[in-house]
C-alpha positions in Angstrom: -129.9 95.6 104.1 -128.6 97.6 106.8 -124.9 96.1 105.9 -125.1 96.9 102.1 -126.4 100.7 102.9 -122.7 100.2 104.5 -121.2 98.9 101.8 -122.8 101.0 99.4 -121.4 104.1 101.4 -118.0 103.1 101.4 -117.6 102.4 98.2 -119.5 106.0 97.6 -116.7 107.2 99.9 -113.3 106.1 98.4 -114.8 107.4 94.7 -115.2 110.5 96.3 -112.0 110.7 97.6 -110.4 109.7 94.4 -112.8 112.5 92.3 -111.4 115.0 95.2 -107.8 114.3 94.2 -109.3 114.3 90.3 -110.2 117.6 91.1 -113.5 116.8 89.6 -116.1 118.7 90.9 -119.8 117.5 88.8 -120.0 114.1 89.3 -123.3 111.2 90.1 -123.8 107.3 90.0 -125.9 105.9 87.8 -128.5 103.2 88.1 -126.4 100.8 86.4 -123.2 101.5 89.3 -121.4 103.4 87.0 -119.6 107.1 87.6 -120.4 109.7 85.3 -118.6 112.9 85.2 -119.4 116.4 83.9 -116.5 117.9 82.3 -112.9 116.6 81.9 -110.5 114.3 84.3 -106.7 114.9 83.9 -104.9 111.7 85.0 -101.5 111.9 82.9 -98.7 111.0 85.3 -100.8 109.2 87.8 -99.7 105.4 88.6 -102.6 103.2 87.3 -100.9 99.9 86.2 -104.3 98.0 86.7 -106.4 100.2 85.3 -109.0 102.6 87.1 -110.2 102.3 90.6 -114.2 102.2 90.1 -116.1 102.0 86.7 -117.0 104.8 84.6 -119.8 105.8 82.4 -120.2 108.5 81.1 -117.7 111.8 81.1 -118.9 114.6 78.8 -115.4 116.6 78.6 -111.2 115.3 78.0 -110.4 112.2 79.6 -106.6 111.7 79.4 -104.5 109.2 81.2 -101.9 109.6 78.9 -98.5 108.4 81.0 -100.1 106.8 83.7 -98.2 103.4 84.0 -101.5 101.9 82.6 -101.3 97.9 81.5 -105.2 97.8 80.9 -108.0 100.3 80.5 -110.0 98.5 83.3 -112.7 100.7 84.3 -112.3 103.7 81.4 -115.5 105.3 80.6 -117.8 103.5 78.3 -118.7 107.5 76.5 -116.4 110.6 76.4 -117.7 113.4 74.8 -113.8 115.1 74.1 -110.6 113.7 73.3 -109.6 110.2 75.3 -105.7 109.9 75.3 -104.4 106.8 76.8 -100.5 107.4 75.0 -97.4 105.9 76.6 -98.6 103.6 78.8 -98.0 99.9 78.5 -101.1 98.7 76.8 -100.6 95.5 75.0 -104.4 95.8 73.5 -107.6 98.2 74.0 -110.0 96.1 75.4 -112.2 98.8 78.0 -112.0 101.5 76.1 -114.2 103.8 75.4 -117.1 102.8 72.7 -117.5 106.2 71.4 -115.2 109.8 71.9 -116.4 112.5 70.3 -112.8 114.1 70.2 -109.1 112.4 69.3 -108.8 108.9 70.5 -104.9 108.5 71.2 -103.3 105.0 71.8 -99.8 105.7 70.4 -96.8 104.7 72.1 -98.0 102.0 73.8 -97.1 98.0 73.4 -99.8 97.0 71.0 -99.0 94.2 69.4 -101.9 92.2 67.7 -104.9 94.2 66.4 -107.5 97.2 67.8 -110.1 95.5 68.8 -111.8 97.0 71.8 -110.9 100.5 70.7 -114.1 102.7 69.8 -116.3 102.3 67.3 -116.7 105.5 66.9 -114.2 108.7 67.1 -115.1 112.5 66.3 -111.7 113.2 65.4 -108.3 111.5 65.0 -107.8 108.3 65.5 -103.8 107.9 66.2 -102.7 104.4 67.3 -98.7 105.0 65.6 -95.8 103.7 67.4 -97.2 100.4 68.7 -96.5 96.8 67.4 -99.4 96.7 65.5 -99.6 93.6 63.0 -103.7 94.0 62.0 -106.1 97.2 61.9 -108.9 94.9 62.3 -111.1 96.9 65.3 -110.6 100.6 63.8 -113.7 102.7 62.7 -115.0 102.4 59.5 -115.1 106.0 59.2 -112.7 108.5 60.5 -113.7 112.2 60.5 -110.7 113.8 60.7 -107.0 112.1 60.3 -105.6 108.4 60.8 -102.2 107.5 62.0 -101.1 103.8 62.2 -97.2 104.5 61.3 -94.4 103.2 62.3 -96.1 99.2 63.3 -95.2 96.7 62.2 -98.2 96.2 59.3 -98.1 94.3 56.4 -101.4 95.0 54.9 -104.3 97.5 55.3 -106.9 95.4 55.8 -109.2 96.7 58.1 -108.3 100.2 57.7 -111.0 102.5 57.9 -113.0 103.0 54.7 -113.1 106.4 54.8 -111.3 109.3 56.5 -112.3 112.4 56.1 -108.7 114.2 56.2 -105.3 112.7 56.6 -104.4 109.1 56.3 -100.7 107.9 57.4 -99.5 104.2 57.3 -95.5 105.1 57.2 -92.9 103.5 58.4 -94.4 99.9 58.7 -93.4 96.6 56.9 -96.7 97.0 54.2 -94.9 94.8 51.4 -97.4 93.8 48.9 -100.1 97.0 47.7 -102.6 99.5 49.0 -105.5 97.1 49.0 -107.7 97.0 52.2 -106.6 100.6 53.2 -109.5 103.5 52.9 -110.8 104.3 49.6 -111.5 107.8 50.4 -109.2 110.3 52.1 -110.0 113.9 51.6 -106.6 115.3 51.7 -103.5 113.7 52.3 -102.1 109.8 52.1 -98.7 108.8 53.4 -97.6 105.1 53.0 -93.7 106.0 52.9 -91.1 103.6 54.2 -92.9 100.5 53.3 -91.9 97.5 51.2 -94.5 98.0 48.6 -94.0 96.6 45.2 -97.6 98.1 43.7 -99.9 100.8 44.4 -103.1 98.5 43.9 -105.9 100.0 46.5 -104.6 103.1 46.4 -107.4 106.4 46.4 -108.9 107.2 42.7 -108.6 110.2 43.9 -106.6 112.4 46.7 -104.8 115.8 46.7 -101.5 114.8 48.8 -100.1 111.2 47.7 -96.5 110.4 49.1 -95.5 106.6 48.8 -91.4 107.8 49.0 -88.5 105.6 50.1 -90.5 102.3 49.2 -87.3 100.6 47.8 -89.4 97.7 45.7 -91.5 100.1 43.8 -91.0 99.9 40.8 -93.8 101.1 38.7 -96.8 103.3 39.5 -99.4 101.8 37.7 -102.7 101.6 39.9 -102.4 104.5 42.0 -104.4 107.8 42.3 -105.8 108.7 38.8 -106.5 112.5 40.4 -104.1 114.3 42.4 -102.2 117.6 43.2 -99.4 117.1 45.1 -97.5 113.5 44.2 -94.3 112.2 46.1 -92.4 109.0 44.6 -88.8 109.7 45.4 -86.2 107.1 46.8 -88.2 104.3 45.6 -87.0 102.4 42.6 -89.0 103.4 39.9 -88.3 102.7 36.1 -91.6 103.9 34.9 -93.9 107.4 35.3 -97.0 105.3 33.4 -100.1 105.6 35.6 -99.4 109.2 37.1 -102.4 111.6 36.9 -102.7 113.9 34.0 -101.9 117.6 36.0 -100.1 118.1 39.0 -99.2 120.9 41.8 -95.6 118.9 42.2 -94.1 115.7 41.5 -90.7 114.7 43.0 -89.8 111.8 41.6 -86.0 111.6 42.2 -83.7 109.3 43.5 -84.9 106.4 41.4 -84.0 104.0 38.3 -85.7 106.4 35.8 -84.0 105.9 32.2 -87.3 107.5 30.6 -89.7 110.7 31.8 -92.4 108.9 29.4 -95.6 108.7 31.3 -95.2 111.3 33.2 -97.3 114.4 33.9 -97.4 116.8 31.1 -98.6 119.7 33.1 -97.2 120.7 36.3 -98.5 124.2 38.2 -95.7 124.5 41.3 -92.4 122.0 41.2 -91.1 119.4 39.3 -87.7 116.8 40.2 -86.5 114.3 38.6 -82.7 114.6 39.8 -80.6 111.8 41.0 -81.6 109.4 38.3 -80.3 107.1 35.0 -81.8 109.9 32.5 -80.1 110.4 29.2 -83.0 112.4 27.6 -86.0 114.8 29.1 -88.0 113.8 26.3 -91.2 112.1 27.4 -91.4 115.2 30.9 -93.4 117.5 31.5 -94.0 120.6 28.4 -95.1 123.0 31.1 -93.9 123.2 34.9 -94.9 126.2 36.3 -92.5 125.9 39.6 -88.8 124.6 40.1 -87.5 122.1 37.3 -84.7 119.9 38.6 -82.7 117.4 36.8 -79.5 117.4 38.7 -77.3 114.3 38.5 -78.3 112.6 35.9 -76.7 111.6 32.2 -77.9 114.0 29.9 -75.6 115.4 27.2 -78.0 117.9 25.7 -81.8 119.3 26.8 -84.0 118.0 24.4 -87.5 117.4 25.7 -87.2 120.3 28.1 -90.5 121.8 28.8 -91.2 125.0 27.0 -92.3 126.5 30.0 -90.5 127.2 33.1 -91.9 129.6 35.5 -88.9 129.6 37.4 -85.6 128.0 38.3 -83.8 125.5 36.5 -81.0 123.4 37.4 -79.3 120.7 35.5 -75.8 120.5 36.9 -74.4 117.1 37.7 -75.1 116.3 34.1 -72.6 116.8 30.8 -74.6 119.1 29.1 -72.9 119.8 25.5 -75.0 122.2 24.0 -77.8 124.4 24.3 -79.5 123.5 21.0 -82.8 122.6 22.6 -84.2 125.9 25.0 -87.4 126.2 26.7 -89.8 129.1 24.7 -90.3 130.9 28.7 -87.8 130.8 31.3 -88.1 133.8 33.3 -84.7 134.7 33.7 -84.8 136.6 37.2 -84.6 132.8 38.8 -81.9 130.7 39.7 -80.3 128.8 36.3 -77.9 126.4 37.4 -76.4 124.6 34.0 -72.9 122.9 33.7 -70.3 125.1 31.2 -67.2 123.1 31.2 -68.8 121.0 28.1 -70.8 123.1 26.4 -69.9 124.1 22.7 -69.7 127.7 23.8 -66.4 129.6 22.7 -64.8 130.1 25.6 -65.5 134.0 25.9 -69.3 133.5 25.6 -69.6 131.1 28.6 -70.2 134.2 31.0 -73.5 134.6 28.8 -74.6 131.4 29.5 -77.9 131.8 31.6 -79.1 135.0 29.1 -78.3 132.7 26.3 -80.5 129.8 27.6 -83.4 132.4 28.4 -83.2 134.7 25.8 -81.6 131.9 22.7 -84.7 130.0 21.9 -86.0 132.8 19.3 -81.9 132.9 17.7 -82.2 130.3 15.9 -78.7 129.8 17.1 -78.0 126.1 15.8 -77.9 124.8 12.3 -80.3 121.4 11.6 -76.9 119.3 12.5 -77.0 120.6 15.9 -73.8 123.4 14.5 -73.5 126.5 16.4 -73.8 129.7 14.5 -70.8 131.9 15.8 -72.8 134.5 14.1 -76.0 134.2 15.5 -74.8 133.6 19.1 -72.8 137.4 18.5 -76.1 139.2 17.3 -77.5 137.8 20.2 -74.9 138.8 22.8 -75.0 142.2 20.8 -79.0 142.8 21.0 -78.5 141.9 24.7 -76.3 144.5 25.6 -78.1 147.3 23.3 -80.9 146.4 25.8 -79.4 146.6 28.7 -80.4 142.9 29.5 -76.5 142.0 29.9 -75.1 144.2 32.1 
């Protein structure tokens, strides 16, 4: 007895010394041998490649070890009531880590290579585990109550992704190459599975207000993803379809594609639209109201039919050989930026200055005959009315 009091008070004395160089000041043992500390331990920079000196409990503030050499979380506390960050270390896997953090749990930038098993159950905020070697989410939360970043791993699927998460959900930059299935069914603001090698959208969230699934070069089609969004982000892929997008949008960017057709796509748009950079030879099929930015630079269009009717504000076709101005939106607001090729239109020469007030002010003017003929006549009561009213200055 006498030697384990002895024992017992080392080992009480090296903790101590270590919490003394923590600068921890609250601290006790439980029954059970394990330290438990009131309020937070800062540890990043330290030199713990075999994990933590004594075991922990319980530590009601941050714990963060983040840069400490660490190969295993030996010894991390079973419960920390802030944010745990265990980032750039060397951890090939989480076993010892904390069961439950009431804060961010943060794993990123370490050497995980197979799955998260071990990690906590549960996590009061993010949960980031990105730049690791991650092949399986299998051992992440089943709900997430803030945001959830597993980009840039090297995931093919989404299986055992968290079923819900409550903010932000971001799988970019891995090697995902089939669909969305697996992956969390409810997000409550944003989902970002760029930079894959997705060919469907299958799995994806019925609903969420911020989808980007951009620069996934064998996506073709996006049939299958969210029915309800606002904001919507397809470019770079290789798209050759707009069937399955949601009915109104905030924005869609859908450029730098394979797009020979705008049918399917979203009739209604309230900020931006893009559909530059693609194989169009017709607008027919877009949007009839965009209430932002319409953009459909470098593509093969001849004339503008199919143009929405409204555009809030600028316009730019160039890249393309527009010939005439036959087909004008109703409302253009003609304080924006018009940016429209005039080296092929059918304007006499001397009315090409005119060009923007004639594509925001022409649609009334009646200015083409039924076999697309310009009316010389029309065009110059036009030019006329505009400078009797001071809109041509």
């Amino acid at each position: 007895m006498k030697y384990l009091k002895l024992y017992e008070q080392v080992i009480t004395d090296d903790i101590t010394r270590y919490l003394r160089k923590w600068r921890v000041k609250e601290w006790s043992i439980g029954e059970d041998g394990l330290v438990n500390i009131d309020g937070s331990v800062e540890l990043s920079g330290w030199n713990f490649p075999d994990g933590f000196p004594f075991p922990i409990g319980r530590v009601t503030g941050d714990f963060d070890c983040a840069s400490a050499k660490l190969q295993t979380l030996k010894n991390s506390p079973r419960w920390v009531g802030g944010d745990f960050d265990c980032g750039y270390n060397e951890l090939t896997n989480l076993e010892g880590a904390p069961e439950e953090v009431g804060g961010f749990f943060r794993c990123s930038n370490n050497k995980l290579n197979s799955s998260l098993k071990g990690g906590p159950k549960k996590v009061g905020k993010f949960y980031n585990c990105s730049d690791n070697e991650l092949t399986s989410l299998e051992g992440a939360p089943k709900v997430i109550h803030h945001s959830f970043n597993c980009g840039n791993n090297q995931l093919q699927t989404l299986e055992g992704a968290p079923v819900k998460v409550s903010v932000g959900f971001n799988a970019s930059d891995n090697n995902l190459n089939s669909n969305l299935v697996g992956g969390p069914r409810e997000v409550g603001e944003v989902y970002i599975v760029s930079s894959n090698k997705l060919v469907s959208l299958e799995g994806a969230p019925d609903e969420v207000p911020y989808f980007d699934c951009n620069s996934n070069k064998t996506l073709k089609s996006l049939v299958n993803g969210p029915k309800k969004a606002k904001v919507y982000r397809a470019f770079k892929c290789s798209l050759e379809s707009l069937q399955g997008l949601p009915d109104e949008l905030d924005e869609l960017k859908v450029q730098y594609n394979n797009l020979k057709t705008l049918e399917g796509c979203t009739k209604i748009i309230t900020g931006d639209f893009s559909c530059a950079h693609n194989d169009l030879t017709t607008l027919e099929g877009g949007p009839i109201e965009v209430y932002g930015t319409y953009d459909c630079e470098d593509n093969k269009l001849t004339n503008l039919k199919g143009i929405a009717r409204i555009i809030e504000c600028s316009f730019n076709c160039l890249g393309n050989e527009i010939t005439t101005l036959q087909y004008l939106p109703d409302d253009i607001d003609g304080k924006n930026t018009l940016a429209i090729p005039t080296e092929h239109l059918d304007l006499p020469e001397e009315f090409k200055k005119y060009t923007k007030f004639i594509f925001c002010e022409g649609a009334d003017w009646r200015l083409y005959k039924k076999d697309g003929t310009l009316r010389i006549d029309r065009l110059e009561e036009l030019i006329e009315w505009g400078k009797e009213t001071g809109k041509i200055k």
